[in-house]
C-alpha positions as CSV (number, residue, x, y, z in Angstrom):
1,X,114.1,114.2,98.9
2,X,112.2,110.7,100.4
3,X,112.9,110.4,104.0
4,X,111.8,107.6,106.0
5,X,111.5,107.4,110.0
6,X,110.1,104.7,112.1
7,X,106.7,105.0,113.6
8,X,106.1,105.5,117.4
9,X,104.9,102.0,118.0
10,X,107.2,100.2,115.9
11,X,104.6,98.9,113.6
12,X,106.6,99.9,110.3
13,X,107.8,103.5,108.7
14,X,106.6,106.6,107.5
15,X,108.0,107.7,104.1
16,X,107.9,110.9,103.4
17,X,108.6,113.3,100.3
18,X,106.9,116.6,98.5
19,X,104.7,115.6,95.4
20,X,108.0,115.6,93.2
21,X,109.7,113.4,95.4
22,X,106.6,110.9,95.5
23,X,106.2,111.4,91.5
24,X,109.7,110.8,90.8
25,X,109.6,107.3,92.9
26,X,106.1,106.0,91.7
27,X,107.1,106.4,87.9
28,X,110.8,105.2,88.5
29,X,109.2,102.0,90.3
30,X,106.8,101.4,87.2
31,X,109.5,101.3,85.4
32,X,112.0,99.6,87.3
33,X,109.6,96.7,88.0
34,X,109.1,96.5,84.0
35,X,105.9,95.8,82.5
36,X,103.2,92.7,82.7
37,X,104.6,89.3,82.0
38,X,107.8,91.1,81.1
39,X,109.1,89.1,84.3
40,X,107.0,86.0,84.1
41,X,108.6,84.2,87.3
42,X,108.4,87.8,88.9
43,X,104.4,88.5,88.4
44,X,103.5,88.0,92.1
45,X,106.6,89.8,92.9
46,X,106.1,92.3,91.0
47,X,102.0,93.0,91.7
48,X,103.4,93.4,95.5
49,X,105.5,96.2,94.6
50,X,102.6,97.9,92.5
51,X,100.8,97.7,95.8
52,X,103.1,99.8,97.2
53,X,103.0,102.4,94.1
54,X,99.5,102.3,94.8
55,X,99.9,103.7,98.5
56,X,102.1,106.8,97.0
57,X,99.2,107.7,94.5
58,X,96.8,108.2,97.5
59,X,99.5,109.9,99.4
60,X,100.2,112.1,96.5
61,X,95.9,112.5,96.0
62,X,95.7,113.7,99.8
63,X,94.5,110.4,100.9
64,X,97.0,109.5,103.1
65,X,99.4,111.6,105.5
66,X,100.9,115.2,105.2
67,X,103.3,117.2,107.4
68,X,104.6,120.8,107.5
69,X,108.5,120.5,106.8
70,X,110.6,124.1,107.5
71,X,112.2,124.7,104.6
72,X,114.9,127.5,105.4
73,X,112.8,130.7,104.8
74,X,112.7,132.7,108.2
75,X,111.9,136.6,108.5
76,X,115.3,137.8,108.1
77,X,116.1,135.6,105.0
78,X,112.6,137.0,102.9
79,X,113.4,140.5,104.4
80,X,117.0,139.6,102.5
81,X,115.5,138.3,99.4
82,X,112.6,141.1,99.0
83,X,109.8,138.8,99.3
84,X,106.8,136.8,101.0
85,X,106.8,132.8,101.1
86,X,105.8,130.3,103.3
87,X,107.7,129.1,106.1
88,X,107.0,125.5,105.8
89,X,106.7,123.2,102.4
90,X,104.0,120.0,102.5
91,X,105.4,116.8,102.4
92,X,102.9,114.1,101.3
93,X,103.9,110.4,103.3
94,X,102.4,107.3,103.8
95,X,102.5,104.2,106.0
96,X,104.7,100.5,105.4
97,X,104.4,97.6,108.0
98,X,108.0,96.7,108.0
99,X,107.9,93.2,106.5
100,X,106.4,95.0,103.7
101,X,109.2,97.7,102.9
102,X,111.8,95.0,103.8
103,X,110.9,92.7,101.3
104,X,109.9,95.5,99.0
105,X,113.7,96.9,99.3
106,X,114.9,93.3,99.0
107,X,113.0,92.1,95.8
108,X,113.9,95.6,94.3
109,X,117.0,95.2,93.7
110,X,116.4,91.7,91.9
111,X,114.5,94.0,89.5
112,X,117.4,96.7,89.0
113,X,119.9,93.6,88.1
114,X,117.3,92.6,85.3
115,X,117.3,96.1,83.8
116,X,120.9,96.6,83.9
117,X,120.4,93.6,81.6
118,X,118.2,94.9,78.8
119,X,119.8,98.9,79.6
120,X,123.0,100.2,77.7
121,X,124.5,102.5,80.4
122,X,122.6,101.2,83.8
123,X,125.3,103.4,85.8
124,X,123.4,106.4,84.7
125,X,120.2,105.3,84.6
126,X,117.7,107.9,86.2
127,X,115.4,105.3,87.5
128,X,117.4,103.2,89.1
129,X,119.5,105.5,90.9
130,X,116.4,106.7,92.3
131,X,115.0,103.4,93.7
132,X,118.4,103.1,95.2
133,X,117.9,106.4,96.9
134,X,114.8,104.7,98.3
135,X,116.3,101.7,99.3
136,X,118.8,103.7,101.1
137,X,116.6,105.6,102.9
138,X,114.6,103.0,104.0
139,X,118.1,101.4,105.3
140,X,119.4,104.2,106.9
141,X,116.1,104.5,109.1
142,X,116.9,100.6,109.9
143,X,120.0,101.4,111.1
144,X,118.3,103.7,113.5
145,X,116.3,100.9,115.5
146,X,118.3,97.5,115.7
147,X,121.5,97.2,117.0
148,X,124.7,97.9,114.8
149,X,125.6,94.1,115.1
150,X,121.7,93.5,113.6
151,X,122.1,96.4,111.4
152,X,125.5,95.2,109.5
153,X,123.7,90.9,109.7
154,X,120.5,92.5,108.2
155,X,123.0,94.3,105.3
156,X,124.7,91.2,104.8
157,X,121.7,89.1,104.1
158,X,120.2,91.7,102.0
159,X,123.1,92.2,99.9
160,X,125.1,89.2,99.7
161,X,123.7,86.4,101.2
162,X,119.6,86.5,100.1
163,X,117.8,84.2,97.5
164,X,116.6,85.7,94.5
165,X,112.8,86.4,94.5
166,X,111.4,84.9,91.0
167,X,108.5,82.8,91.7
168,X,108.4,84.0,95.7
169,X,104.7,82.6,97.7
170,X,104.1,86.5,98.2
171,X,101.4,85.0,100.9
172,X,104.7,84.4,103.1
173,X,104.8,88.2,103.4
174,X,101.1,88.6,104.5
175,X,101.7,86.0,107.4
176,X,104.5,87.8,108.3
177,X,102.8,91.0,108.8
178,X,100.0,89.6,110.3
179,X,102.5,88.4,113.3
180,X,104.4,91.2,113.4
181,X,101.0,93.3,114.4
182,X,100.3,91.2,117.0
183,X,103.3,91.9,119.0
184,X,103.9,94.6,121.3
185,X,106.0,97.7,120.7
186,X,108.9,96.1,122.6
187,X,108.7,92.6,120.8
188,X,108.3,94.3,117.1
189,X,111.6,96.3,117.5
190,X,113.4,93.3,118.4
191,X,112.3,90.9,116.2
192,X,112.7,93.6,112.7
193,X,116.9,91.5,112.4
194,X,114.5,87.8,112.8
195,X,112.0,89.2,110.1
196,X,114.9,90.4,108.0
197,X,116.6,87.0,108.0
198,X,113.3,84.8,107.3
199,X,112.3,87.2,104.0
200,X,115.8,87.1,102.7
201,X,116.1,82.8,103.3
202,X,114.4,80.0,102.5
203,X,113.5,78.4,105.7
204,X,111.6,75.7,106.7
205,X,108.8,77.5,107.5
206,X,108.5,79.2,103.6
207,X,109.3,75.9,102.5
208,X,105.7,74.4,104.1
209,X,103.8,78.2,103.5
210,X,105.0,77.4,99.7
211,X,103.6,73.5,99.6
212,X,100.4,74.4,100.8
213,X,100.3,77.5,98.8
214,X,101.2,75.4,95.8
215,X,98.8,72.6,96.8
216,X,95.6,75.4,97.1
217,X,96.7,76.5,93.5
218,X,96.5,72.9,91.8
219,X,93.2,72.3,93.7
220,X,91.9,75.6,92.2
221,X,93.4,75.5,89.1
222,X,94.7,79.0,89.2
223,X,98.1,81.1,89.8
224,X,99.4,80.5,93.1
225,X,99.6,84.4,93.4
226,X,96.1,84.2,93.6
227,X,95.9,82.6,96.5
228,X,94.4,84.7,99.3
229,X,95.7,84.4,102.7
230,X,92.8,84.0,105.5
231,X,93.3,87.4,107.0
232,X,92.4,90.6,106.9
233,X,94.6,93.8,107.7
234,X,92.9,96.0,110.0
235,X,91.6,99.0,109.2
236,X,93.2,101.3,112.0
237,X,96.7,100.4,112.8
238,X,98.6,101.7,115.7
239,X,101.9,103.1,114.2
């Protein structure tokens, strides 16, 4: 089972799973997210969610972070069953900045509405129901640090009331994470509903990030998902 908690210094969440758990979500979001140019307005989109698959490889390769989770077996109960076996299971997990998993859970769910297009039974589609297991989980750890008043605006906007992502400036996110690091603790936590409401709309301030995103891409003649934002994440956050 994926469980997600927040990190100590409210930089973003730890999601965690055994290598089944991680296996299960990496191929379901592969598939969920459809394949190149399937999407065409969704490519940027869709690239950003890949990113995201690529972090659970390199949890599920070691690379990233572990943790010894009891799983029920005590003395008494291997004395019970006539055998030896650890006390504890590994569960793999890695880190998300929490712009990045909210508009990850956000733009997902564009993607499941497109396959319950092109699927004959989408109500029992494997895949699906276990990207909204992940989408839940990520949830439920947001109801666990805003407010309930935040918690049921944020579920609101990202169930009713947000835009649709085809063609998103994906840069938006990167600026968004950028500021979000720079805060303290105290400011992060408070600011996850303000986050929340600025992925799912289209403000002002997307509207101008879009222009000059769009401006860059005419001048270069390229994509405007190739478009890199000036920054760089650092190398050692403080979770």
């Amino acid at each position: 089972m994926i469980f997600v908690k927040h990190t100590p210094n409210h930089a973003g969440v730890a999601i965690y799973g055994d290598c089944l758990d991680f296996e299960e979500l990496y191929d379901a979001l592969h598939d969920v997210v459809g394949k190149e140019n399937q999407y065409t307005a969704y490519q940027g989109v869709r690239i950003r969610v890949l990113g995201f698959c690529y972090e659970l490889r390199h949890a599920l390769m070691g690379n990233r972070e572990f943790e010894f989770v009891d799983n029920g077996m005590d003395e008494s109960r291997m004395k019970e069953l006539a055998m030896i076996t650890p006390k504890k299971n590994i569960y793999v997990g890695t880190h998300v900045l929490w712009p990045e998993i909210l508009f990850i859970i956000m733009c997902l769910s564009d993607f499941i509405l497109l396959r319950q297009k092109k699927i004959k039974y989408p109500e029992w589609d494997a895949n699906t129901a276990a990207v909204h297991k992940f989408q839940a989980a990520v949830v439920e750890c947001l109801k666990q640090v805003v407010t309930e008043t935040s918690y049921k605006r944020i579920l609101n906007m990202i169930t009713h009331d947000y835009t649709w992502f085809y063609g998103y400036t994906i840069q938006y996110i990167d600026i968004l994470n950028s500021r979000f690091l720079a805060m303290n603790k105290e400011k992060r936590l408070k600011s996850v509903p303000t986050i929340a409401k600025r992925i799912a709309e289209i403000g002002n301030e997307y509207r101008t990030v879009r222009e000059e995103i769009l401006e860059e891409a005419l001048k270069y003649n390229c994509p405007a998902d190739e478009i890199q934002y000036d920054w760089d994440y650092p190398e050692n956050i403080q979770w």
